[in-house]
C-alpha positions as CSV (number, residue, x, y, z in Angstrom):
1,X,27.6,-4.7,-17.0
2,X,27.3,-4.5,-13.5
3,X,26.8,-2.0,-10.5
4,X,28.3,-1.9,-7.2
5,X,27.8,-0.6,-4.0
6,X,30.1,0.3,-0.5
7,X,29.4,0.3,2.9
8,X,32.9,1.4,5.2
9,X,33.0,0.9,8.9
10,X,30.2,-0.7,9.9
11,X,30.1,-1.3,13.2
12,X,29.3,-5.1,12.9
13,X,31.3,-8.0,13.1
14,X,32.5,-9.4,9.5
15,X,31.7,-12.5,10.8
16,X,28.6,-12.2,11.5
17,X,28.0,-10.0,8.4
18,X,29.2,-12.6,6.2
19,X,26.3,-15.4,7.5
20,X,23.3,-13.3,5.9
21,X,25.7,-12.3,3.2
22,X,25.4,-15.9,2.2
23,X,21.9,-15.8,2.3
24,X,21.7,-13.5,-0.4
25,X,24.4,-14.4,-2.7
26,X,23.5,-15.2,-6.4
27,X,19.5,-14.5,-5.5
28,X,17.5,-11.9,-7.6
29,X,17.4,-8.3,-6.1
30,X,13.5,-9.2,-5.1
31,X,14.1,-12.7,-3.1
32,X,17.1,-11.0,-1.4
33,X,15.0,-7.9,-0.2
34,X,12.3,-10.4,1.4
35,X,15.3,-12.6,2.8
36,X,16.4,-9.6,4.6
37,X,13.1,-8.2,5.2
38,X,12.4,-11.5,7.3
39,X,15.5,-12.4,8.8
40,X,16.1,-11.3,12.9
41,X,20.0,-10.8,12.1
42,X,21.1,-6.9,13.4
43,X,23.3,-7.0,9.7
44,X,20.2,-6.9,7.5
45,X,19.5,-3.5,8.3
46,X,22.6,-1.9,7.0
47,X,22.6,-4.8,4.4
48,X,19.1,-3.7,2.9
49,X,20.0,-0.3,2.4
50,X,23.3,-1.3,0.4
51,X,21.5,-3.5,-1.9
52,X,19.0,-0.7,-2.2
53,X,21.8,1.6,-2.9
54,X,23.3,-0.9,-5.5
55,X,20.0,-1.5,-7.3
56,X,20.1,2.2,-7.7
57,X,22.9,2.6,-9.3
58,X,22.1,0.4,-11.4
59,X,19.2,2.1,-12.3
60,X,20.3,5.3,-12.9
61,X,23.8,4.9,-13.7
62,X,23.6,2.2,-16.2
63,X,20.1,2.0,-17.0
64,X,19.7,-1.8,-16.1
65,X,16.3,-2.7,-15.9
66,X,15.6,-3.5,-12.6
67,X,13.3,-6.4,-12.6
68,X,16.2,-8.6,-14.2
69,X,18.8,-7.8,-11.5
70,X,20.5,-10.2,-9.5
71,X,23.3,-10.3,-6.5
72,X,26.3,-11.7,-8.5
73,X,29.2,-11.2,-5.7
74,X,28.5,-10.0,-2.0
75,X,31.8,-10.2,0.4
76,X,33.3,-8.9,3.3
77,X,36.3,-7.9,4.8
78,X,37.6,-6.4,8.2
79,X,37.9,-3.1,8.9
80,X,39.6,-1.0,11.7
81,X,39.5,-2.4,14.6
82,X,38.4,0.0,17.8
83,X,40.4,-1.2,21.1
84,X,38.9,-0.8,24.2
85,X,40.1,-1.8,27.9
86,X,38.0,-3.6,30.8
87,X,38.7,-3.6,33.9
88,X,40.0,-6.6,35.8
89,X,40.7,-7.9,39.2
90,X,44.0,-7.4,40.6
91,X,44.1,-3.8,38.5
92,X,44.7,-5.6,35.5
93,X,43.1,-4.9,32.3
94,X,41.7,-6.8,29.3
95,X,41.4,-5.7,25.9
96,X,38.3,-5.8,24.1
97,X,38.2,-5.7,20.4
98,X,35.0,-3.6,18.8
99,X,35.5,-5.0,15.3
100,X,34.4,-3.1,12.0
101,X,33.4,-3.9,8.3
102,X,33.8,-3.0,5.0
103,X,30.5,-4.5,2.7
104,X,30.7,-4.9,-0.9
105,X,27.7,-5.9,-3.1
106,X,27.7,-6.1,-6.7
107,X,24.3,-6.4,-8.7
108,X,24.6,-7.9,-12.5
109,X,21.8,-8.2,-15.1
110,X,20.4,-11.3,-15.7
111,X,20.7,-12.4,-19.3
């Protein structure tokens, strides 16, 4: 049995996403809220509120006791890209990419 939890266009790099993603990866649900808790990354904010989300609806959804939780997948994948022009010399103009993700964290019982 296990619960998951979605988070669409954040507006956060997937890159840097994925590098606390991997911090939390196949930890328990209470080392990966002190992880994020302590770690200066702008991505655990949105993060910790997912896995709360997740450990909710595990909760109340399919009544997995909580303590025993764990993070069994976390990954991360791109989503819309906002395009955005900057001014150059010589009237030219550069494009500059504002890039989005789309979070998925999945939270098993341990057996």
């Amino acid at each position: 049995m296990e619960a998951r939890a979605e988070l669409r266009q954040v507006r956060i790099s997937p890159r840097k996403v994925g590098i606390v993603l991997d911090l939390i990866r196949n930890k328990p649900v209470e080392i990966a809220f002190a992880t994020l808790k302590n770690t200066p990354k702008s991505a655990c904010e949105p993060l910790e509120k997912l896995l709360k989300s997740a450990v909710a609806n595990a909760e109340n959804n399919h009544n997995m006791d909580t303590s025993r939780l764990y993070v069994s997948e976390a990954f991360v994948g791109a989503g819309v890209t906002l395009k955005r022009i900057r001014p150059k010399d010589h009237g030219r103009a550069h494009r500059i990419l504002k890039r989005t993700s789309n979070i998925v964290l999945v939270v098993k019982e341990a057996e």
